[in-house]
C-alpha positions as CSV (number, residue, x, y, z in Angstrom):
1,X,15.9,-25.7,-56.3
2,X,18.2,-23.1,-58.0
3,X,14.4,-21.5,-59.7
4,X,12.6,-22.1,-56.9
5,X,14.8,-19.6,-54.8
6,X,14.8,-17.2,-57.6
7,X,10.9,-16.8,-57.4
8,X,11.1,-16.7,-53.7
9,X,13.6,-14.0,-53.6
10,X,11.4,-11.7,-56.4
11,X,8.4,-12.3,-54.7
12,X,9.9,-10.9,-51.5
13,X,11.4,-7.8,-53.2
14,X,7.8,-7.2,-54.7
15,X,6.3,-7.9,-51.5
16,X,8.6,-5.2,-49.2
17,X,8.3,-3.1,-52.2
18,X,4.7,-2.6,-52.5
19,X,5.0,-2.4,-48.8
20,X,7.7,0.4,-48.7
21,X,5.4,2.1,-51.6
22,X,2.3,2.1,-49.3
23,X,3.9,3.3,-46.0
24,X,5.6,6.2,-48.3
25,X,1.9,7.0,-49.7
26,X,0.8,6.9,-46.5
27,X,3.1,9.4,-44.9
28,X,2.3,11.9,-47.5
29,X,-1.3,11.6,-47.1
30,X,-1.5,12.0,-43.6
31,X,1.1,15.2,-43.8
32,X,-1.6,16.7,-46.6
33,X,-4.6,15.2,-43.6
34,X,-2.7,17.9,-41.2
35,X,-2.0,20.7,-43.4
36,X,-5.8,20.8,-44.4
37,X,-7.2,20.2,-41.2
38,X,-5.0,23.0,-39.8
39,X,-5.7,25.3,-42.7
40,X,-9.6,24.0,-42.7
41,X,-10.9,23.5,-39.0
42,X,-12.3,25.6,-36.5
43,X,-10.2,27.1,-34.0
44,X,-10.2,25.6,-30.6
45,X,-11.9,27.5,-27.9
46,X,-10.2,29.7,-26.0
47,X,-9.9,27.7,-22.3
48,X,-11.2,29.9,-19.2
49,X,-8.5,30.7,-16.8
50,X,-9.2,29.3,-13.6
51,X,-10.4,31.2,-10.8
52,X,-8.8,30.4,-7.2
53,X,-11.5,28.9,-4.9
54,X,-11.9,30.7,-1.7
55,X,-10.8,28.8,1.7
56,X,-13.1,28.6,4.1
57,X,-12.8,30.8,6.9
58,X,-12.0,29.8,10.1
59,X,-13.8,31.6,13.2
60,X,-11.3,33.9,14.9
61,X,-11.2,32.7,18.0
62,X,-11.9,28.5,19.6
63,X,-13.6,29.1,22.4
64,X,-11.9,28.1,25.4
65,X,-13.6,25.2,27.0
66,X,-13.2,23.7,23.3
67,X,-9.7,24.5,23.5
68,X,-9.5,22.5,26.8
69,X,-11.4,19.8,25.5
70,X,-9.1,19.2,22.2
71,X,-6.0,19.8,24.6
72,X,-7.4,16.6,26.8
73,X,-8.1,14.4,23.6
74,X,-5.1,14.5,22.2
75,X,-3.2,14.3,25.6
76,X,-5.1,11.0,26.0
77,X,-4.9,9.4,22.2
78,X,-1.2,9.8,22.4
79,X,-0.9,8.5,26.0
80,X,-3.0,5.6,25.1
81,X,-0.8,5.3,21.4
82,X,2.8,5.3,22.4
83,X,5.2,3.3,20.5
């Protein structure tokens, strides 16, 4: 039993080591990946600044039967909408 624990125990030092070994290799080849890419690629084009859209004009004046017509439509929604 004494052996059989012994083995068990190396093969899970070589197991996490190989592991550890790979995630260290790993690291350092995706820090080289960034350094070339940055050193290497095209740079990004430059965005466009926006432009403000333009609001839509409103006529200068309601004329007033219109006026008098809104008036009387919303006098009547909330009469008919009290809480």
């Amino acid at each position: 039993m004494n052996e059989l624990m012994s083995q068990a125990v190396d093969l899970m030092i070589a197991g996490m080591g190989f592991v550890f070994g790979f995630l260290i290799i790993l690291v350092f080849a995706t820090l080289l990946m960034s350094k070339l890419i940055g050193r290497f690629a095209p740079p990004e084009p430059a965005t466009p600044a926006r432009t403000p859209r333009a609001k839509p004009k409103a006529p200068a004046s309601v004329d007033p039967d219109t006026a008098e017509a809104i008036k009387k439509a919303i006098a009547q929604y909330r009469a008919r909408h009290k809480k």
